[in-house]
C-alpha positions as CSV (number, residue, x, y, z in Angstrom):
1,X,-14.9,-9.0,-0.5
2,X,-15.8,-10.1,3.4
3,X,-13.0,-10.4,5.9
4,X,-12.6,-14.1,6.4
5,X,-12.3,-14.8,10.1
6,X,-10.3,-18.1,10.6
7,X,-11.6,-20.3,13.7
8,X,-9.2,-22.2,16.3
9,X,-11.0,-24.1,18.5
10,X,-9.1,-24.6,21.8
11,X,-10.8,-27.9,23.7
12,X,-13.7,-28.9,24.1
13,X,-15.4,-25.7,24.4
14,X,-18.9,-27.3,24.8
15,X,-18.5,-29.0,28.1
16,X,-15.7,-26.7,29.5
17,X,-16.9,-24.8,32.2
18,X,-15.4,-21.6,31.2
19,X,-14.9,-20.4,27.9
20,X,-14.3,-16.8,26.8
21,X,-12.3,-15.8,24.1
22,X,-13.5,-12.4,23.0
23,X,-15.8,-9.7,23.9
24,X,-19.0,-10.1,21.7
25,X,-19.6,-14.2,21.0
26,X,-23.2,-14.8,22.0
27,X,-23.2,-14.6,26.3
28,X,-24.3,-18.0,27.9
29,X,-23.4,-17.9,32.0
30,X,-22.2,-14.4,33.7
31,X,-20.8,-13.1,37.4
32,X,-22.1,-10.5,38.1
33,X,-21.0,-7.7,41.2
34,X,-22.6,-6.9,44.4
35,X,-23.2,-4.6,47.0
36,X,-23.7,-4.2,50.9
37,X,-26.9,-3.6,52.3
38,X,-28.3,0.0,53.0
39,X,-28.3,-1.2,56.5
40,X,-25.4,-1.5,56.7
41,X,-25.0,2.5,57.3
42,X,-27.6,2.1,59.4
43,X,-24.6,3.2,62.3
44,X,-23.6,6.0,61.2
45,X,-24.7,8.7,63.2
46,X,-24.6,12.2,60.7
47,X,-27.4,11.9,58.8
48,X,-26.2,13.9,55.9
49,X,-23.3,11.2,55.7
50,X,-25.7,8.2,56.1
51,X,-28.8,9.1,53.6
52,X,-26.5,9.9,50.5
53,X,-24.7,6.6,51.6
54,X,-28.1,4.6,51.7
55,X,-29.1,6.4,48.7
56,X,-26.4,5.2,46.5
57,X,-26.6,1.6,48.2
58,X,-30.5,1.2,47.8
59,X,-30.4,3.0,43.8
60,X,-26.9,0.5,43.1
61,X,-28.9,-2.4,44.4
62,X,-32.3,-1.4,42.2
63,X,-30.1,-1.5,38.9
64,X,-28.6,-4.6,39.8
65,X,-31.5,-6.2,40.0
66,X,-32.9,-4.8,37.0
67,X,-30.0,-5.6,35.2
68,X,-30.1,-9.4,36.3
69,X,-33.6,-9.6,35.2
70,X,-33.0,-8.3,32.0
71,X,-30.0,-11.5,31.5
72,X,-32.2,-13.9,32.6
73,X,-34.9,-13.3,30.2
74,X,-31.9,-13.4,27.6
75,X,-31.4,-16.8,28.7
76,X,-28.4,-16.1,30.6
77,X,-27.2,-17.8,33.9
78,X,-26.3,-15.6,36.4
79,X,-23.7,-15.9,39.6
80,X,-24.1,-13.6,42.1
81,X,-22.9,-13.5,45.8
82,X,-23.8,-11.5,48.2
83,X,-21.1,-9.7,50.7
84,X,-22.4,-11.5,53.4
85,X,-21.8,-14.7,51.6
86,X,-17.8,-13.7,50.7
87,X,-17.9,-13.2,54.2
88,X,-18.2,-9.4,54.7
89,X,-19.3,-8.0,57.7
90,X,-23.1,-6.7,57.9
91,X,-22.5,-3.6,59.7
92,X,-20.2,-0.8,59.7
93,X,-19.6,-1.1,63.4
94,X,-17.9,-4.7,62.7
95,X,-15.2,-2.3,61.3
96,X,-14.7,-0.6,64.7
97,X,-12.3,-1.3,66.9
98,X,-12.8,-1.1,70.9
99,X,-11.0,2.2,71.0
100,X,-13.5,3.4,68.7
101,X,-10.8,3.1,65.3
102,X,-13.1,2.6,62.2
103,X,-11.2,0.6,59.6
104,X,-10.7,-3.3,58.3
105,X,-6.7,-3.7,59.7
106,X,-7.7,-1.8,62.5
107,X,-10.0,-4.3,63.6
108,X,-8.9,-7.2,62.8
109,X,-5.3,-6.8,62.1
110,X,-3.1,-7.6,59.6
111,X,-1.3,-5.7,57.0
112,X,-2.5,-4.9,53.4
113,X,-1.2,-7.5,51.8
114,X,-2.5,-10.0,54.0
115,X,-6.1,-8.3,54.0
116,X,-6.2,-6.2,50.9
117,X,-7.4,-3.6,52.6
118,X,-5.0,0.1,53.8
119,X,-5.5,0.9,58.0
120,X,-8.3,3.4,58.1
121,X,-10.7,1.9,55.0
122,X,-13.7,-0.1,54.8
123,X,-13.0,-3.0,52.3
124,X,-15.0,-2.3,49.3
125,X,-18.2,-4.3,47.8
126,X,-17.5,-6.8,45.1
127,X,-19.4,-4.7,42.8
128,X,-16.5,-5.2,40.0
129,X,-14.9,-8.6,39.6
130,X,-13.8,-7.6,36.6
131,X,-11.0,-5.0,37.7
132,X,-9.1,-8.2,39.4
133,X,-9.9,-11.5,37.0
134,X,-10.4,-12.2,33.5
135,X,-11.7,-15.2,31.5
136,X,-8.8,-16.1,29.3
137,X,-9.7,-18.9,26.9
138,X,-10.9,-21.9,29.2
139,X,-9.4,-20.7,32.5
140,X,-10.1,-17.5,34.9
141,X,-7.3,-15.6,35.6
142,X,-6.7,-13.9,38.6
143,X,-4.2,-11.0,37.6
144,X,-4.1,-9.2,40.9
145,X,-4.7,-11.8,44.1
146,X,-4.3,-9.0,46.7
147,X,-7.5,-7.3,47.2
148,X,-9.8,-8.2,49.1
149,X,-13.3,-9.0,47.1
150,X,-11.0,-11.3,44.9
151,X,-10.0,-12.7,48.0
152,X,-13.5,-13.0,49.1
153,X,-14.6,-14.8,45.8
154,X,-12.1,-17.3,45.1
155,X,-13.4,-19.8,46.9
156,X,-16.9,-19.8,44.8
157,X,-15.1,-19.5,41.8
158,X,-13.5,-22.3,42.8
159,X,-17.2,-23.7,43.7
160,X,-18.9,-22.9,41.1
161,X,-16.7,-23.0,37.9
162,X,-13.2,-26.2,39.3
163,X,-10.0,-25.4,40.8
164,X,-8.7,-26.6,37.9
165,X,-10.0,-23.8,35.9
166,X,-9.1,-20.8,38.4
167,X,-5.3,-19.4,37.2
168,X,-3.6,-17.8,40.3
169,X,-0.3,-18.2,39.1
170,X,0.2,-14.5,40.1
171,X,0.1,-15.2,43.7
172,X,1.5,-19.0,43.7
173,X,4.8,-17.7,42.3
174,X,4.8,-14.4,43.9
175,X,5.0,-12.2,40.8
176,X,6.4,-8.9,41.2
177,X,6.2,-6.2,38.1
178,X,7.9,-3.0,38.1
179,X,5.6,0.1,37.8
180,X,5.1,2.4,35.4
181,X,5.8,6.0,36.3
182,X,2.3,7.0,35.4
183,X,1.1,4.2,38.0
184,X,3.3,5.8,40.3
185,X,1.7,8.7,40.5
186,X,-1.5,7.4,40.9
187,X,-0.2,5.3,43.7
188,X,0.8,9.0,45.5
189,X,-2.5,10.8,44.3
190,X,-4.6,8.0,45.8
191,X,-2.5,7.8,49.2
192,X,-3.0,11.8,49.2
193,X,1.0,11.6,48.7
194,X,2.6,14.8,46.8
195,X,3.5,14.6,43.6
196,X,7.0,15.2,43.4
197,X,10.5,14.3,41.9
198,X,11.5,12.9,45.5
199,X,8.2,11.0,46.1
200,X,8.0,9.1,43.0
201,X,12.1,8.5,43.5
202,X,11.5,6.8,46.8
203,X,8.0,5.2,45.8
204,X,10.1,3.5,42.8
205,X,12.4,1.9,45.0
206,X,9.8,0.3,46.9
207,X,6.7,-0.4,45.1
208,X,6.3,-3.2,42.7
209,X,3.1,-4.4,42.0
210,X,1.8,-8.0,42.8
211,X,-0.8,-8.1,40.2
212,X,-2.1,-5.7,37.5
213,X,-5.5,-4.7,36.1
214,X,-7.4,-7.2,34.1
215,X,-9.4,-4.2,32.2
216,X,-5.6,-3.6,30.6
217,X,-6.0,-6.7,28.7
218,X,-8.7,-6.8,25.9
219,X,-10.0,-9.8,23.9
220,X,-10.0,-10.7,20.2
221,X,-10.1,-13.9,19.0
222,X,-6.6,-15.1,18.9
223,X,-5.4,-11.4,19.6
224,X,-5.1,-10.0,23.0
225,X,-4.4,-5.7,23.3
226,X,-2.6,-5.0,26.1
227,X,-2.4,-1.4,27.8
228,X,1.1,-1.1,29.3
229,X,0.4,2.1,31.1
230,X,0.4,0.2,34.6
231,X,3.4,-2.6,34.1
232,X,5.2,-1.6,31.1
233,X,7.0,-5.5,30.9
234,X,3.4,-7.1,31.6
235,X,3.7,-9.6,28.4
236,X,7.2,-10.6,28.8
237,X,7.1,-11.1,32.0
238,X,4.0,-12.6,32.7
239,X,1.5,-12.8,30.0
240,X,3.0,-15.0,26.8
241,X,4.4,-17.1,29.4
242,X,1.4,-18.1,30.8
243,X,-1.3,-17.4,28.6
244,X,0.3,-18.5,25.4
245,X,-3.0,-19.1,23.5
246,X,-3.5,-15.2,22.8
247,X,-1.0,-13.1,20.6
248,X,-0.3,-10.0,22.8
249,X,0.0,-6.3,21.1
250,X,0.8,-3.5,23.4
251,X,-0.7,-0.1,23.1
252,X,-0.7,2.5,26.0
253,X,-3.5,4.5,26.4
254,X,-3.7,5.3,29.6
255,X,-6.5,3.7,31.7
256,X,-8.8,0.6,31.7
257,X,-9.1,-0.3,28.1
258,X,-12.9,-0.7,28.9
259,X,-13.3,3.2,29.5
260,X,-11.7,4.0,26.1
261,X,-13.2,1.5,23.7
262,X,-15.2,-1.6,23.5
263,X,-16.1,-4.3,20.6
264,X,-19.5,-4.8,19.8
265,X,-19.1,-7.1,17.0
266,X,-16.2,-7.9,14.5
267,X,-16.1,-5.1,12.0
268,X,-17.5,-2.1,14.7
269,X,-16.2,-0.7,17.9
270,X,-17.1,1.9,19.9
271,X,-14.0,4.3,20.9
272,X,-13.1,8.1,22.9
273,X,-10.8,10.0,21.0
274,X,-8.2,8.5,23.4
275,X,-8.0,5.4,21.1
276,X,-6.9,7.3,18.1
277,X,-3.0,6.4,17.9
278,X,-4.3,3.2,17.2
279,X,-7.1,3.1,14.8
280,X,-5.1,1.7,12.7
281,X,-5.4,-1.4,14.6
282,X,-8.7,-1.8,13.5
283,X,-7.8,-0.5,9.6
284,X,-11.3,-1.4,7.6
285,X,-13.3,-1.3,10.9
286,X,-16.6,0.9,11.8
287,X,-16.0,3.3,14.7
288,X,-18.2,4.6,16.8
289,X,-16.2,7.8,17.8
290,X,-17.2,9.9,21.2
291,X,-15.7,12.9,22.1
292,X,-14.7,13.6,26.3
293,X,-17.6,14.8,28.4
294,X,-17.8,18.7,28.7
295,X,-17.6,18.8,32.8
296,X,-18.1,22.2,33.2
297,X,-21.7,22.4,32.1
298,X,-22.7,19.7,35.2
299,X,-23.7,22.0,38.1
300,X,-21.4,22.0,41.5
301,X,-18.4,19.7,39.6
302,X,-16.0,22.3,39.8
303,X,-16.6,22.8,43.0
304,X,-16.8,19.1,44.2
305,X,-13.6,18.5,41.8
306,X,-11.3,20.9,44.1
307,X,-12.5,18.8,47.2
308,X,-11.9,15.1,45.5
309,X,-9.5,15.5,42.5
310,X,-12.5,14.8,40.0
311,X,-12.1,11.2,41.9
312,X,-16.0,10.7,42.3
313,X,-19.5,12.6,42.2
314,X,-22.9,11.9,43.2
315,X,-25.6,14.2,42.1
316,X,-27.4,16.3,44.4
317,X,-24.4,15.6,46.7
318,X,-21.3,18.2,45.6
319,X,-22.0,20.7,48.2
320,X,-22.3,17.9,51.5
321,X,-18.7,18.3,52.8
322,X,-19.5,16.1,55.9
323,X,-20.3,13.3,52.8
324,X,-17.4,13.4,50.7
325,X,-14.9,13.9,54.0
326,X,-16.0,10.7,54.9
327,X,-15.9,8.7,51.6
328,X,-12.6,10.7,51.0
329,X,-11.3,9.8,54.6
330,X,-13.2,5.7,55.1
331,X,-14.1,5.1,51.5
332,X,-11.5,6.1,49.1
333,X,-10.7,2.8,47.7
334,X,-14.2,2.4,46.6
335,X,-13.8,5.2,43.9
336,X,-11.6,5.6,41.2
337,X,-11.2,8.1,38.3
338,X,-14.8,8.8,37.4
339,X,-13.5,12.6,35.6
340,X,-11.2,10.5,32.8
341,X,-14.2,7.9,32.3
342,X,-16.8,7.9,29.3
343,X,-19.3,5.3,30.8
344,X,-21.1,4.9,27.5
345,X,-18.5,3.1,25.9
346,X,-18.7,0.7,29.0
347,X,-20.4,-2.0,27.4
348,X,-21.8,-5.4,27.7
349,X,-22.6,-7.7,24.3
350,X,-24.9,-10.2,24.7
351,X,-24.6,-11.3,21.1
352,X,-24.4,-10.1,17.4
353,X,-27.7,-8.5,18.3
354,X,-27.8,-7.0,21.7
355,X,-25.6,-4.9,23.5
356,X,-25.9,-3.4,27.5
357,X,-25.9,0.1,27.7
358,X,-25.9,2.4,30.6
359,X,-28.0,5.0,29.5
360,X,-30.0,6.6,26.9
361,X,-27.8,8.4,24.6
362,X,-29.2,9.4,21.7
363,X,-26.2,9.3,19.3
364,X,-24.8,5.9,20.9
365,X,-28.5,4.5,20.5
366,X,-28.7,5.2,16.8
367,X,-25.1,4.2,15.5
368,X,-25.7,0.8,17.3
369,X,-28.9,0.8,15.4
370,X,-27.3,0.9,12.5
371,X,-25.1,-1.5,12.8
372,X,-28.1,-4.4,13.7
373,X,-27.6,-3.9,17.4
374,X,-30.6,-3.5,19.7
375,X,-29.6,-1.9,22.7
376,X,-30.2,-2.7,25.8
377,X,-30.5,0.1,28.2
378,X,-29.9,-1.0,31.9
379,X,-29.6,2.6,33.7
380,X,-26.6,2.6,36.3
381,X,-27.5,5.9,38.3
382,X,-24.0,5.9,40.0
383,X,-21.7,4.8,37.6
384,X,-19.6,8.5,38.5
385,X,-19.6,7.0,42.4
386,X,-17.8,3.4,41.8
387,X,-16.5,4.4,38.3
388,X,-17.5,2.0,36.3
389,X,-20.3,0.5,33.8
390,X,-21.9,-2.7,33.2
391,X,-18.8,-4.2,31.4
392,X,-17.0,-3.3,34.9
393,X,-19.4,-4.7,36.7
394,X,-19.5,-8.1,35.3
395,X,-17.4,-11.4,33.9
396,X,-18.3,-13.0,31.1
397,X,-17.4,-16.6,32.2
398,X,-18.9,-18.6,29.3
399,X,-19.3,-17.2,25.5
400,X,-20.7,-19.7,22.8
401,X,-17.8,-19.7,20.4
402,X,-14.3,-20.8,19.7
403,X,-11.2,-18.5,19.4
404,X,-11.3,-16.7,15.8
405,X,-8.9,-15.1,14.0
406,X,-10.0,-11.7,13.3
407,X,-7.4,-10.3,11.5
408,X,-5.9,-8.0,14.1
């Protein structure tokens, strides 16, 4: 017999001007990210350092476009600012300071949590508003308020979509969340701070977090899974108090629930082995199992992973050591964990039909396929650079559709 799916309709979802209560009801208006200009490189003086920059600028900026025209002929409405219009600078020298100091605070001052940006970096492109916001329902919430593209586009979300609808909560009341010890040593690997019993003692005492990762939090109908690797008291504290429309069920997993699995439609998923513990979750549900990427067999990763920690990579690139010195020195907080991410799982639905895809893989292509989903294939040639996909780089911010139960 077919599951029954049980539908709660929460306002007036026609004439709200957000409304998102899952991950697969037919897509109607979308944010998507952005990126500096190549020129903006145009300054920088090693030309080993300032091609592969342009090159992953100019290729970034080709599949964003491609990937907006492909929306649009869905019928999908599109936002997207550029850097300049968040207010970015539009040259790398802006980030210079008269005694020649490259870095946001060091030009303008300020500490992190007033710029969202550490001393000696470049503040990274708004390529993925997704990492910091999330349509809940009929409001967007802002889970962490101190970087600085969420910074940058709060006041066209505000623009385009009412205050009224905008949840920033997190920074209004000055949340603060204790960390989990697996965030912790994060926090030390991406400060190029030892791992150690005495560095995670004293980074405990100090460092709660402000805001957490909306990529943690996944959408079902009138279920919300919530990875607890980062802030292990995230519902508790924060979530059923203020987002009391969703029933929250914790799993831990490790990582941005949209690197692990993804819903395509109710009934199918597609899932790394990393989701396993939990299948039962989704007990009578099709998955669409892939296994981890074999990174040996790429050419050079080995030897670019001893240099960056298996951070980043960008073909062609692994032996330029003036390149990845710099993004490793100036551009570090543009990156993130590319070696624990499968980027085919990464994807977008447009509806019970269509479904975004980064690439051509043969085995992702034809399960889809047999499931009625067309796929949708919108290359992202350095997805391994930012570390993300097209789910990543987008937020759904109106779904036709009510909140279901699904039986989860």
């Amino acid at each position: 017999m077919p599951k029954l799916y049980i539908m709660h309709y929460t306002g007036i979802i026609q004439m709200s001007k957000v409304n998102s209560w899952d991950e697969f009801q037919p897509l109607e208006e979308l944010l998507v990210g952005s990126v500096y200009d190549s020129e903006f490189f145009n300054e920088v003086k090693n030309p080993k350092i300032r091609s592969a920059l342009k090159k992953i600028i100019d290729e970034t900026q080709e599949d964003l476009d491609y990937f907006k025209t492909q929306m649009q002929s869905h019928g999908i409405k599109v936002y997207q600012p550029s850097p300049t219009e968040l207010g970015y600078k539009s040259s790398i020298m802006d980030y210079v300071n008269e005694n020649g100091e490259l870095g946001y605070k060091r030009n303008v001052g300020g500490s992190f949590f007033t710029t969202g940006v550490s001393a000696s970096l470049i503040p990274n492109p708004p390529l993925q508003p997704r990492d910091d916001s999330i349509v809940m329902g009929n409001k967007i919430l802002v889970t962490d308020p101190n970087t600085y593209a969420i910074k940058a586009l709060l006041p066209k979300f505000e623009e385009w979509f009412g205050k009224e609808n905008i949840d920033t909560s997190m920074k209004k009341e000055n949340v603060q969340l204790p960390r989990s010890e697996k965030n912790l040593k994060n926090y030390l690997i991406r400060n190029n701070i030892a791992v150690n019993d005495e560095n995670l003692e004293a980074a405990k005492q100090v460092e709660t977090l402000g805001g957490f990762c909306s990529p943690t939090l996944t959408r079902i109908g009138k279920t919300c899974l919530v990875d607890t690797w980062q802030v292990p008291t995230v519902v508790e504290d924060f979530l059923s108090v203020k987002v009391p429309e969703f029933n929250y069920r914790k799993i831990t997993i490790g990582g941005h629930n949209d690197s692990i699995f993804s819903v395509v439609k109710p009934g199918v998923l597609v899932a790394t082995r990393e989701l396993e513990p939990y299948k039962h979750i989704f007990e009578g549900w099709d998955i669409i199992w892939f296994d981890d990427p074999n990174w040996g067999h790429v050419r050079h990763w080995l030897d670019l992973r001893a240099k960056n920690r298996g951070k980043w990579w960008v073909p062609g690139e692994e032996q330029n050591d003036e390149f990845t010195s710099f993004v490793e020195t100036f551009l570090s907080n543009w990156t993130g964990m590319a070696e624990e991410t499968i980027f085919d799982v990464n994807c977008l639905v447009i509806d019970d039909q269509h479904v975004v895809v980064n690439s051509e893989n043969p085995y992702l292509i034809d399960n889809l396929k047999k499931h009625n989903m067309t796929p949708v294939i919108c290359p992202l040639r350095h997805s391994f650079f930012w570390d993300g996909g097209w789910h990543c780089l987008t937020l759904d911010i109106k779904r036709r559709g009510g909140q279901i139960d699904y039986g989860i």
